[in-house]
GUZABA-373640 format. One line per 8 residues: number of its first residue (from 1); their letters; for each residue x, y, z of C-alpha. Coordinates in nm, 2 decimals. Example, Ala and Ser with C-alpha at 12.3 -4.5 7.8 and 13.67 -1.06 7.14 Angstrom:
2
1) as) 1.23/-0.45/0.78 | 1.37/-0.11/0.71
//
This chain:
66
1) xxxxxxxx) 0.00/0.00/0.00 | 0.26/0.26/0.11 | 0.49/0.20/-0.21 | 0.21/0.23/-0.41 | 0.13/0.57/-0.27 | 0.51/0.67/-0.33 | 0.49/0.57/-0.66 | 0.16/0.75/-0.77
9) xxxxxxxx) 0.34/1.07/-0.59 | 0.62/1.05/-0.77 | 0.43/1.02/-1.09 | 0.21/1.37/-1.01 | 0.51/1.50/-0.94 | 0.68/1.37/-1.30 | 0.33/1.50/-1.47 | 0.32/1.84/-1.31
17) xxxxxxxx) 0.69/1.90/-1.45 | 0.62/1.71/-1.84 | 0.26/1.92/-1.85 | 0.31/2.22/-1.74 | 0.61/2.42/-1.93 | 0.59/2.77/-1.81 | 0.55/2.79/-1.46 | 0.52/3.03/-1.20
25) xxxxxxxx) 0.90/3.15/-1.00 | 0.70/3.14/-0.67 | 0.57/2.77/-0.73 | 0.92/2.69/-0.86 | 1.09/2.81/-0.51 | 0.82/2.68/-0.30 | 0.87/2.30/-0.47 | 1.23/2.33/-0.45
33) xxxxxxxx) 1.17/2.41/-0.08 | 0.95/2.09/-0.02 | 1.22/1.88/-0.21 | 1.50/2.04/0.03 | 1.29/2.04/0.35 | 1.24/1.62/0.24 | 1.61/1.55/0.18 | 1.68/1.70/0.50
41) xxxxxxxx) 1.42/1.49/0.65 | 1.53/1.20/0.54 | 1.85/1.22/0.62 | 1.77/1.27/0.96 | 1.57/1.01/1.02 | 1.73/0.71/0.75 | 2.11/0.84/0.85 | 2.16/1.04/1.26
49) xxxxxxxx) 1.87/0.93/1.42 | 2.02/0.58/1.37 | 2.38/0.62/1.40 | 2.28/0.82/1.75 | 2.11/0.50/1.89 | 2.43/0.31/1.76 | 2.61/0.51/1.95 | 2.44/0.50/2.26
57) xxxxxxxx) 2.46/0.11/2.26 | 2.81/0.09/2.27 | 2.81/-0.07/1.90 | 3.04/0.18/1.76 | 3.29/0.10/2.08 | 3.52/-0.17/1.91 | 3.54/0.00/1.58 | 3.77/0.33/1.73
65) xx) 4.07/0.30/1.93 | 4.02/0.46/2.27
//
């Protein structure tokens, strides 16, 4: 259910930028916004917020020299 979601998002997102040639600067900046604001996002949450509860376990320990 949820990649099928992605996918038809990502397609609406593909159309909008095929159908629609001339677009607006405002709508321009705001989607390049949303697109930076989801990057961020998900590097937060697939990348830190991971290697922080790594770190906290004492996983990381035997891979540095103390």
């Amino acid at each position: 259910m949820r990649l099928s979601l992605l996918r038809g998002v990502t397609a609406l997102g593909a159309a909008f930028s095929l159908f629609f040639k001339s677009s607006n600067k405002l709508v321009m900046d705001g989607m390049l916004g949303f697109t930076g604001g989801v990057m961020v996002a998900a590097s937060v949450w697939s990348l830190l917020i991971p290697a922080i509860d790594m770190s906290k376990e004492n996983a990381l320990k035997k891979y540095f020299l103390p």
